[in-house]
Each structure stands twice: as C-alpha cells, then as structure tokens.
N, C-alpha and C positions, 0 to 999 in steps of 0.2 A: 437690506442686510439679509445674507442667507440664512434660514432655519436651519443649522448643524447641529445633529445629537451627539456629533464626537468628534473632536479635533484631537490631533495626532501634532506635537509642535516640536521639531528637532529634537525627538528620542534617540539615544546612542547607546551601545550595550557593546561590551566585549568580554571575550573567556579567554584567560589563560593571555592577557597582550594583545591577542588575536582580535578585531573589530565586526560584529555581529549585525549591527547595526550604526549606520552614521548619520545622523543628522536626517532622519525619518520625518517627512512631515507629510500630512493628508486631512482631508476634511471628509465625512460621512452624514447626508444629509438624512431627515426622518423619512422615516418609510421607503431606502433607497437600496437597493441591491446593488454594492461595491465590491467587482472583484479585486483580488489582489493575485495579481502574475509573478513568478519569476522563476527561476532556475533551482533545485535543489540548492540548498546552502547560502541562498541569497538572504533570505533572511525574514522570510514570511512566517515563519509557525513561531521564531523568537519575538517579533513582534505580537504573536495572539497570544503567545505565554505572558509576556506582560503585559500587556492589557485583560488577563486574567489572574492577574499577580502570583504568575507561577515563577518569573524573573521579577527581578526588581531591575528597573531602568539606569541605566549609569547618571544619563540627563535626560534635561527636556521635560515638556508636562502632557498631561493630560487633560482636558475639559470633557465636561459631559454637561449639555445644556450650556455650553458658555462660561460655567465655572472648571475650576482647576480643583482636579479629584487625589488623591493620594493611593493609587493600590496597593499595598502590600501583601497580600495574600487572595486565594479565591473568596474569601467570605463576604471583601471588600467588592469584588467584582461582584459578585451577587447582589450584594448590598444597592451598588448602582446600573443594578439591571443589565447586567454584561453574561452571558451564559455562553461555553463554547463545547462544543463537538471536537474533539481532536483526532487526528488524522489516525495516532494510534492507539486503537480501542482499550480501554481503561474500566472492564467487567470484572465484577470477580466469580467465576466460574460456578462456585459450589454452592453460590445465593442464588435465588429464583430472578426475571424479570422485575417483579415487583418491590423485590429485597433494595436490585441495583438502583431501580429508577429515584426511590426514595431513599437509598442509603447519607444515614446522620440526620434523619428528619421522621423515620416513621413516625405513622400517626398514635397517640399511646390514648388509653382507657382505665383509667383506675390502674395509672403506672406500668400498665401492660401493653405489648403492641396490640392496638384497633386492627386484627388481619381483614375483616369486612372489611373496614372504611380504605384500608392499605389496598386491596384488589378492585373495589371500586372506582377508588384514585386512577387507579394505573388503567385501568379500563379506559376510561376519560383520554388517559395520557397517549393512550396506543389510538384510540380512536380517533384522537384528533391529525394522526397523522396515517389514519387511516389503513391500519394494520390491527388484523385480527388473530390474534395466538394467546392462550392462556397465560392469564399472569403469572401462576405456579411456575411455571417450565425452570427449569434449571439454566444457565446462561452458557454451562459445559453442555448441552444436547445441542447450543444452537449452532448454523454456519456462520461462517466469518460477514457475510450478507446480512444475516439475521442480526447480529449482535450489533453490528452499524445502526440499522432502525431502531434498539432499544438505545444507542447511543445518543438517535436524535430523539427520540422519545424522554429520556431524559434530561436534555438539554432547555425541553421547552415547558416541561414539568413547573417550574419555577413560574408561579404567577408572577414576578416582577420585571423580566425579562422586556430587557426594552433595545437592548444591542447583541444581536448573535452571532458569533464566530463562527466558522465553519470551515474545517480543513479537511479538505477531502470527502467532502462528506458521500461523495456517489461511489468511492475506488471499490468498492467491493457489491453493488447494488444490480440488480436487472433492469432492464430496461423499465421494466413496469415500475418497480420502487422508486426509478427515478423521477420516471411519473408524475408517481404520489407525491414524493419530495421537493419538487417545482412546484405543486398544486399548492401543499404546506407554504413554501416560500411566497406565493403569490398572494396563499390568503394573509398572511404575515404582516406582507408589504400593505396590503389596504387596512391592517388595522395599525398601521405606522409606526411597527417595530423596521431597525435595520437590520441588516444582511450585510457583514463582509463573507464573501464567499472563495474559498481558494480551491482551484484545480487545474491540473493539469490537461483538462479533457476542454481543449477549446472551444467548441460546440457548444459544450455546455454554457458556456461563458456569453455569448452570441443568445444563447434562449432564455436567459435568466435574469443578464444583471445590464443595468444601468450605466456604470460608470467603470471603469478600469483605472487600475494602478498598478504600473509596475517597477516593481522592486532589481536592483541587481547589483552582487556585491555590495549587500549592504545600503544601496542609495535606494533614493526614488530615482526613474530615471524619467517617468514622466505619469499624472492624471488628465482622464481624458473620457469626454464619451463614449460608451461602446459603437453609437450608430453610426454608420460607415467605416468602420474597420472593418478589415481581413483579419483571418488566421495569419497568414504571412506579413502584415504590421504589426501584431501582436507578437511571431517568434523572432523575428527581428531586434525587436526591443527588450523581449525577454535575455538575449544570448548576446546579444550584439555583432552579432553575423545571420548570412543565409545558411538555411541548410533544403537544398535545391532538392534532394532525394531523400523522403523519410526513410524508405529502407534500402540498407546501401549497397549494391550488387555485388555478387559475388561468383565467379568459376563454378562450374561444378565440380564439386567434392567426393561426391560420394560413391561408394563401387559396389560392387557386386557382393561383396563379403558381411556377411550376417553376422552381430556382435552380439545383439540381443534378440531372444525367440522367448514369445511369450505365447505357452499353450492351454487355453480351457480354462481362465483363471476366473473364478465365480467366488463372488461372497455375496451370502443369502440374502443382505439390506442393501445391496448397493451394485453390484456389477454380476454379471453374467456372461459366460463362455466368452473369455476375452483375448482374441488370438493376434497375432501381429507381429512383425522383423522390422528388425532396426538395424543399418547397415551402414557398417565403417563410413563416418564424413557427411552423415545425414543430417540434414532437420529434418524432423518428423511429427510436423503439426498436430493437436489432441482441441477439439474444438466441442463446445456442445453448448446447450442452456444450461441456466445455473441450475447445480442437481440433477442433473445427468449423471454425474458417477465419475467425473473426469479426474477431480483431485484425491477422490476416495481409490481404481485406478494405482494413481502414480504412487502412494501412502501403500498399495498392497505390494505392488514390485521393490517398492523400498525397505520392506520386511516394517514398517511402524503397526500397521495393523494385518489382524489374524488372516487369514485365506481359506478360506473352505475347502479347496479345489485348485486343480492345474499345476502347469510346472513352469518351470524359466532355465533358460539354456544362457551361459554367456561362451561365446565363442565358439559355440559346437555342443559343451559341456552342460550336461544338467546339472545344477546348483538348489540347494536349501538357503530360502531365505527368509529366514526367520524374524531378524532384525536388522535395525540398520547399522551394526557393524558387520553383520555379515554381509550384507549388499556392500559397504565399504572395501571391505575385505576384496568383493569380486569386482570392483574398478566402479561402482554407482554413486554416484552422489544426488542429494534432491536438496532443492529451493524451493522450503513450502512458502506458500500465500500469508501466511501469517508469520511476519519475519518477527514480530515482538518476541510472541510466543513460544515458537519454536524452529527460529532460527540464528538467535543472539543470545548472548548471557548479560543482560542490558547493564547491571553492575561493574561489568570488569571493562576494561579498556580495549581501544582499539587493536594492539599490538596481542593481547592475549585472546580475543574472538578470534584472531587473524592464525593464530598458533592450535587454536584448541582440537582442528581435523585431524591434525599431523603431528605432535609432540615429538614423534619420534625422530624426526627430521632433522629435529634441533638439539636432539642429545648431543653429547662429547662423552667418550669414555664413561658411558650412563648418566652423566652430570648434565641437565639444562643449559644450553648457551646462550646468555643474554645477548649475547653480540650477534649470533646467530639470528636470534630470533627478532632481532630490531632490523637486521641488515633486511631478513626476508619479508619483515613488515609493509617496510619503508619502502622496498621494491614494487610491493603489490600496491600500495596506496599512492604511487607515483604512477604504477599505470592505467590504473583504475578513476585517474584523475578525484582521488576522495578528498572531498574537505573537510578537516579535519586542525584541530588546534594546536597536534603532534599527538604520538602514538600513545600517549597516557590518557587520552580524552576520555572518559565512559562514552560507551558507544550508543546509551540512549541515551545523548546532548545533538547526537548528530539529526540532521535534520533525516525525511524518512529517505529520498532515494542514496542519502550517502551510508547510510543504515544496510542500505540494499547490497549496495558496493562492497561494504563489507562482509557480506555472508559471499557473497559472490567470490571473495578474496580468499575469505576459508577454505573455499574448496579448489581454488585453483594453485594452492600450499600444497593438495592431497596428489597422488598417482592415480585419482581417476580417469576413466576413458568414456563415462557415459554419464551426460548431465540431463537429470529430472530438470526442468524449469517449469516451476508454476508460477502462474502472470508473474514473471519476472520485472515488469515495467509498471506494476500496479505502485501511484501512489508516484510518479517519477516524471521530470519535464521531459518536452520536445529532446533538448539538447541530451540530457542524460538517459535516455530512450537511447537517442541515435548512437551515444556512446556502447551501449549495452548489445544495440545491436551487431557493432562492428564487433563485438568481442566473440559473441558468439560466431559471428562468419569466424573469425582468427581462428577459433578451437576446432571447426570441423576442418580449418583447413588444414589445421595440425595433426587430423585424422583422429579429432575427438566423434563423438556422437553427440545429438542433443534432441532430446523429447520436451518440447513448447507448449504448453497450456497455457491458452490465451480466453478471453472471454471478448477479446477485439477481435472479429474480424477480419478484419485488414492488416490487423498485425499478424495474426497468425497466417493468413494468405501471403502477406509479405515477405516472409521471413522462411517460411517451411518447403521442401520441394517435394513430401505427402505430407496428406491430412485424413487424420482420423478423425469423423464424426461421430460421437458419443451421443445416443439417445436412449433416455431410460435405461442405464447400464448395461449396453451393448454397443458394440461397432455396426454403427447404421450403413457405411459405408466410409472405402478405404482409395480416395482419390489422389491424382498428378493435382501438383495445385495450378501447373502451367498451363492447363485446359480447362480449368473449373471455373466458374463463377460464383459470387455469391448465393444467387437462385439455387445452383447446385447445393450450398451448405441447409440452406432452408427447407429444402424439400425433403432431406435425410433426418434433419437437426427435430422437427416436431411432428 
C-alpha cells in the first residue's frame, strides 16, 4: 500500500451551470513534488482553492493520511496542514512584511502586539527561505518579485504545514530567487512535507517535481512520472494538439514612420537619459534584469509616475504626459505586470472591465447601451478565446491568463495605436502564450505599435524585430534581434 498524504477522489465544482471541475481524481505521496499542468481555465487554481477551502467542492472527498477531511474554509486547511501560495498576490500594502506574514495570529504580551517576538519570527521566516530584507519594509515599497517571496515566506510560516500549494510560485522571481525556492522545495521534500507545484514554465517542472498531472477542461487527462518526458509530451497533453512553432511568424510590418520619440527621459530613482523611436508596425523588445528600470520606463511614458526630465513626441508632436488619460488621450495604452492590482476592477464583471477604457463608445444619445456594450463584449471574448461563465462573471473568478485576456480586451475597445506590454504572458500556458502572441502579430499588422517587456528571453527575442536592453536604468544598447544572439543580451544586460 502506497504512503499517500492526499488523495483527491472525484471532486467536481461548477459556476454559474458552467463545469469547473469533473470528476478530479489524483493521489500525492509524502515528501513528493507533484506538478499539476494544464491550460488557463482548465481547472488547476479551482482545484487549490478547494483544497484550501476557498471553494466548497460540489462532490467527491478529500483524504488526508487515509481519512476523509471536510474543508470548509482556510482555517480548516490550516488545521490539516494544507498552506498555499496563490498565483495572485494577496498583500496588503500599507502593513510592513512582518504585519502580512503573521496577519490574524500576531504574537501579543500583556494583550499587546510582542513587536520583538513578531520581527524575530519573521526573521526566522524570511531566513528560512533564504532572503534578507527588513521585517519593517512596507509591502507598497516592494516589487511584484519581492512581494512573491514574502508570499512564500508566509506560506511556510505556519509550523503545521504538512501539504503546500503552489501556483505560480516563480511568475514574477529572477533567476536567482528561483534558486533559492527549489533549494526551499528540495529542503521541504526531505523533511516529507508535499509539493503540488503549478506552472507554466516547463523547465521548471523537469527540475523540481516528481510526478505530473494534468488537468484539461476540467478532467484529469493523465498522472504520470516526470522522468522521461519531453516538453512536447507535456504540451500536447496539456492542449490536446501540437503547437510546432512557439513564436508564430510574421511579415514584416514595420516602416519607416516614427509614432513614438522618446527624448532624455530621467527620473532620479530609476531611469536615466532614456532616448528611443518606435515606428508604425513595430515590436520593440525592452529586455533587462529585474530592476533594471524596464517597468518603471514604460509607467514613466504612460504618465502613472512623475518624470524628472525629457520629452515624448507622438507622431512628429511633442506631447505632456502627465497621466494615463492623457497618454490615453494620445493613442497609448499599458498592460502593467501586476494585472490584480492595477489592471482589473476584480469586483465588477467581465463585460464591465471590458467597457471601463472606452465608456464612451457605448453611449446613445448620452445614455449607456447595454445592448451595446454586451454586443462589444461578447465580440472581444469570442476572439480573445476567454473562458469565462458569461459576461456577468466577476473577473477575479477567472483563472490568471483569462484575467489577462481580459485587460487585453479593454484596450483593444480603446482607439489606441500604441500598446505598453509588460510580461504580458506572465502567469499563462504554452497554448495561451501562443494565442497572445498571434494577437500581437494581428495589431502591428493592422499598423498598431507594440513596446514588449519581457523577463524571457526567448520571448522577447521571439517576438520583437529591436530590442532595447535595459541596464541599471539606461539603454545599454539598442539591437536588430535578427542578428543578435543571446551572448549579445548578456554582455549589455550586466
């Protein structure tokens, strides 16, 4: 008989009609790194949600050691050692590190918070995952990088933690974090805590985990060892097709005509004399290590933060851009990195994040048109391929890359002509990448522009015909990517 810490035994769940999960079954043995594969919308983060009793399961059970558990809520999942990471960060900004790691448990003193014993703890907590930053820090000073690590930092905080979720845990991490967070997972594994691990970054998958499962439409469609698979057994069974070319070629687009001129643009914490053209039908690669200055950058041209210095021209014209309606205004749209926070109104639905660029679109004789506004919805979410349970869905139910689809969908409601993308594919499968990527071929070949902040390599090599490499907030150099090599980005990039 197998030692299993968790059996999964025909769980099913559905929203709104719609089927979420059907008849889910898996086993996780102790001390085993088990990924879980599958497509946007398949059905992998609703599975961690109940099994953290963030859902309640429609059927099916749960065992933990053999017996059959009841979750109802996170307190439960705590209770039997279940702790998870979720793919989107759940901080609250205006607490310190140490506030969030222990928030609903500080440690108290004569009814008071113990702040020693609370910075102490967290010490411990960040140590053990081997990161050194003050417990004090504010959680709004940190990057999106950053606030990941105190995610798993406090994930593992809980001395009872005997099964850990993990979604996404690396989408926003450097290379070195990720390091650290294998090294964490490995020490884990030998003190015979589990790992369900979900991502999208197959590699990863290959250097960490044990066992594979994957999910699609809802099913299992098969568990399996990792050793001796491919990547391409793995996308296969994730999508249920090949997809022969990750990035999917296209014409050249682009001309001679400059839409965007960015001249001298410096701000004193983060970028300096930051010069560059962007021309009708471009992609124009923005590449660097993390903290380089890349998303601070595309945040300065998009008027969100102040500018010290320099100008921007669209079309010829010099332009103020102050904020991001006035970047709106001049035909700009951006796709920050962190689409919870400030790229969704996660409360409202589908059909009204999809409306809220362009309201005006949808008037009649000044009056809102619902008919309107469901027609243009339901357009964009048919070609956008979103899953979605109909346009009333709240939009943080959807899983993250259909989340993604839809901010993507907002802006292509708008009359813009020049799309910011910051890691647009962060947090998204093979197949919905690929989709992403043919879209943006579509736009410049509609003689949109698009500026790419990527932290992949190969995506951004893939997809851009120049690349900007970012170091230390400047342009270290400004290359054809059709002659470049990787060597090339590295030798600029550090």
């Amino acid at each position: 008989m197998q030692d299993y810490i968790l059996e999964v035994e025909n769980i099913s769940k559905a929203f709104l009609g719609v089927k979420a999960l059907d008849q889910v079954s898996f086993k996780i043995k102790k001390g085993e790194v088990h990924a879980l594969v599958g497509e946007n919308g398949a059905g992998k983060s609703t599975l961690m949600k109940i099994l953290n009793g963030n859902y309640k399961k429609d059927q099916g059970t749960v065992k933990i050691d053999g017996k059959e558990v009841d979750i109802q809520n996170p307190n439960d999942a705590k209770a039997h050692g279940i702790s998870i990471i979720f793919q989107e960060l759940n901080l609250v900004s205006l607490l310190s590190i140490a506030e969030n790691i222990y928030i609903g448990r500080l440690p108290k003193k004569n009814g008071l918070v113990d702040w020693k014993k609370l910075y102490e703890d967290t010490e411990l907590a960040l140590k053990r995952i081997g990161y050194d930053i003050d417990p004090g820090t504010k959680i709004g000073t940190l990057s999106v990088a950053q606030r990941q690590m105190i995610e798993i930092a406090r994930a593992l905080s809980y001395p009872t933690t005997r099964i850990l979720l993990m979604d996404e845990p690396t989408a926003t991490l450097t290379t070195k974090e990720v390091e650290i967070l294998f090294e964490v997972v490995r020490s884990l594994k030998k003190q015979g805590i589990s790992v369900i691990f979900i991502s999208h970054k197959l590699e990863e998958l290959f250097e960490i985990c044990d066992t594979l499962t994957v999910i699609r439409d809802g099913q299992v469609i098969e568990t399996m060892p990792i050793e001796g698979l491919t990547k391409d057994d793995v996308t296969s069974k994730m999508i249920g097709r090949e997809i022969t070319n990750i990035y999917p070629k296209r014409k050249k687009t682009h001309t001679d005509e400059v839409v965007l001129k960015v001249e001298k643009l410096s701000h004193k914490d983060a970028y300096r004399d930051i010069s560059f053209e962007l021309h009708k039908g471009e992609v124009l690669g923005m590449a660097g290590l993390v903290g380089a200055g890349r998303t601070e950058i595309a945040r300065g041209i998009f008027g969100i933060d102040y500018k010290d210095s320099g100008d921007i021209y669209i079309n010829g014209s010099k332009v103020k851009i102050n904020s991001p309606a006035d970047a709106i205004k001049y035909g700009i749209c951006y796709l920050s990195e962190d689409r919870k926070s400030e790229g969704l109104m996660g409360s409202m639905s589908v059909k009204h994040n999809i409306s809220a660029a362009n309201v005006e679109k949808l008037l009649v004789n000044g009056v809102l048109s619902q008919k309107k506004e469901e027609e243009i919805a339901n357009e964009l979410v048919e070609a956008l391929k979103v899953k979605t349970s109909g346009l009333e869905q709240t939009v943080f139910n959807l899983s993250g890359g259909n989340m993604q689809k839809v901010v993507l969908a907002k802006w292509l409601n708008t009359n813009v002509d020049i799309f910011i993308f910051d890691e647009p594919t962060r947090g998204i499968d093979v197949g919905a990448k690929y989709e992403i990527y043919q879209l943006i071929n579509r736009l410049v070949e509609q003689g949109k522009s698009v500026i790419m902040i990527s932290s992949e390599l190969p995506e951004v090599m893939g997809m851009s015909d120049r690349l900007l490499v970012i170091q230390r907030g400047r342009i270290a150099a400004d290359l054809e990517v059709e002659s470049m090599t990787p060597n090339d980005f590295i030798k600029y990039a550090i």
